[in-house]
C-alpha positions as CSV (number, residue, x, y, z in Angstrom):
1,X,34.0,46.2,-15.4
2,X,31.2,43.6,-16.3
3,X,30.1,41.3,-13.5
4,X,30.0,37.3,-14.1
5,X,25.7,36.2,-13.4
6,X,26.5,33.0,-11.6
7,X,22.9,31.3,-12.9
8,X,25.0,29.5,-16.0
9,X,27.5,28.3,-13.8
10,X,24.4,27.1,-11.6
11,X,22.9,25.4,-14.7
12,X,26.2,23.9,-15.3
13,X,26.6,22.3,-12.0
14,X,22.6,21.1,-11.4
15,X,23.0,19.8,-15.0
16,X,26.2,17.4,-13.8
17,X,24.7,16.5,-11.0
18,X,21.6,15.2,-12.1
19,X,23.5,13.1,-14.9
20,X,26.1,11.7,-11.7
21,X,23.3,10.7,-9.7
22,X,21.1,9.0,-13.2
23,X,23.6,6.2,-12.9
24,X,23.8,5.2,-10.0
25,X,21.3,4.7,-6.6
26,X,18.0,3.4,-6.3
27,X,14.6,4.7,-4.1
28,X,13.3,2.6,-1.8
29,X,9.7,3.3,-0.7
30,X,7.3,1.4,1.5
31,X,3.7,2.5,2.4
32,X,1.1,1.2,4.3
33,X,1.2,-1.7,6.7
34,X,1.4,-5.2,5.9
35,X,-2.0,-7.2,7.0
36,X,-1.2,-11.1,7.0
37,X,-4.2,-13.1,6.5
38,X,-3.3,-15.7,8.6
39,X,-3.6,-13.3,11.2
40,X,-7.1,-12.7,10.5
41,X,-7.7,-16.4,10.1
42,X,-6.4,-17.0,13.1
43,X,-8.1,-14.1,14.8
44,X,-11.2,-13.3,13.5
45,X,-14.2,-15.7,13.6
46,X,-17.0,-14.5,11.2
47,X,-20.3,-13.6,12.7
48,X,-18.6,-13.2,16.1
49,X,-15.5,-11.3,16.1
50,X,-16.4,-7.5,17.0
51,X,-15.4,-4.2,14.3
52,X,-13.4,-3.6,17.8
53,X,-11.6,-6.9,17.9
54,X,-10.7,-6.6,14.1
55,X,-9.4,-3.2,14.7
56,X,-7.1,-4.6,18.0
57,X,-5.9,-7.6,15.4
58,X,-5.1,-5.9,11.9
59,X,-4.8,-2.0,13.1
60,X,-6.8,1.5,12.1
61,X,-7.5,1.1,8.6
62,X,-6.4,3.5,5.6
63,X,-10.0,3.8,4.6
64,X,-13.9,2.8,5.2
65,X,-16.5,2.8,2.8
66,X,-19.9,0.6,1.7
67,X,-20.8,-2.1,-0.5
68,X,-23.6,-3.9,-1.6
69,X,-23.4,-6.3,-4.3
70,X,-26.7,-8.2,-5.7
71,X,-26.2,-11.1,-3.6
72,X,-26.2,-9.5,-0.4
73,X,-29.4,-8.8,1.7
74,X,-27.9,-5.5,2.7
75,X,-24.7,-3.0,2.6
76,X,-21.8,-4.4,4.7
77,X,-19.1,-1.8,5.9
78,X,-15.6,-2.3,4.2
79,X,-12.4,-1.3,5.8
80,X,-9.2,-1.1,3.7
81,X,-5.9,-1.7,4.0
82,X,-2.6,-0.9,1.9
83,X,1.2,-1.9,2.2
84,X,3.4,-1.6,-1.0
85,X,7.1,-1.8,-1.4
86,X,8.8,-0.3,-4.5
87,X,12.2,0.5,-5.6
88,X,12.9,2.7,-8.0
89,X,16.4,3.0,-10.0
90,X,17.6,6.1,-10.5
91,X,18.9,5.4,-14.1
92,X,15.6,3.8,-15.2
93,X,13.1,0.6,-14.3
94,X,12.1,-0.6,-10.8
95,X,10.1,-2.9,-9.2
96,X,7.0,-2.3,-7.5
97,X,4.7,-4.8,-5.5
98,X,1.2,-4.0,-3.9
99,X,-1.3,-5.7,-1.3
100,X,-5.0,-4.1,-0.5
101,X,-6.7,-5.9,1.8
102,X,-10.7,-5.3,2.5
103,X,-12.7,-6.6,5.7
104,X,-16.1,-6.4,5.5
105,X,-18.3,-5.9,8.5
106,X,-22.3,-6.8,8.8
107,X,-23.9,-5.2,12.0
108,X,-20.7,-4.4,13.6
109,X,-19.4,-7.8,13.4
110,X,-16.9,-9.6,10.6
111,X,-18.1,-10.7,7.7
112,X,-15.1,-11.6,5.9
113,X,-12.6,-10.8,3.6
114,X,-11.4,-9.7,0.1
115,X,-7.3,-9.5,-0.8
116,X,-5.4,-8.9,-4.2
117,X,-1.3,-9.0,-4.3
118,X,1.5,-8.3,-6.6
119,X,4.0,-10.1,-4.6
120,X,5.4,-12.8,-5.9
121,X,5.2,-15.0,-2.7
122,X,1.2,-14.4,-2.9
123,X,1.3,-15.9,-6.7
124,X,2.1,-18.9,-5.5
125,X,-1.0,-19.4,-3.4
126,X,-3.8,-21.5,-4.4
C-alpha cells in the first residue's frame, strides 16, 4: 500500500487561497498620532511655553534628536512626530498619506515648528 503525502494537496489549497483573497479586500493601516497644528498654535507660545507643556498639549513624541543649522546661535532639541494612514488593495495599488511633524525646543522652552503632509487637505494650505 502507498501512502498519499498531503503537502501537494497543501500547495493546492494555499495556492487557491492566495488567488481568492488577490481579488478582493483591502489593508487598512494607521500609525502614529495625528498632531494638529492648530493645536499648537493655539497652545504653545514660543519662548514661553515649557518642553512640559508641549508634551501635555501634543503627547510623548515618537522620537528626539538635535539640530543646528547655520543660522542658529546654538543646537535646539527636536521632537518628532508621525501619523500615516494607508490602504493597501489586496489585488494591487493603494493609497498612502503621511504627516511628520517636528517641535523644536531652545533651553527647555518652544521654539517652533517644522511640518510636511501628503494629505490632500494639507495641499490646499497656503
Amino acid at each position: 500500500m502507498s501512502a498519499l503525502h498531503p503537502l501537494p494537496s497543501v500547495l493546492l489549497a494555499l495556492s487557491l487561497a492566495t488567488l481568492l483573497l488577490a481579488g478582493c479586500g483591502e489593508i487598512k493601516v494607521r500609525a502614529g498620532v495625528p498632531v494638529a497644528t492648530s493645536m499648537i498654535d493655539a497652545r504653545l507660545t514660543v519662548g514661553q511655553s515649557t518642553a512640559e507643556e508641549v508634551r501635555q498639549a501634543l503627547g510623548e513624541p515618537v522620537g528626539v534628536g538635535r539640530e543646528f543649522l547655520p543660522f542658529h546661535d546654538q543646537p535646539r532639541t527636536v521632537w518628532s512626530y508621525h501619523f500615516e494612514e494607508s490602504q493597501v488593495s489586496l489585488s494591487g495599488g493603494g493609497d498612502s498619506h503621511r504627516v511628520f511633524v517636528w517641535i523644536f525646543l531652545k533651553d527647555a522652552r518652544y521654539d517652533g515648528y517644522l511640518w510636511v503632509s501628503s494629505f490632500p487637505v494639507d495641499r490646499a494650505a497656503p
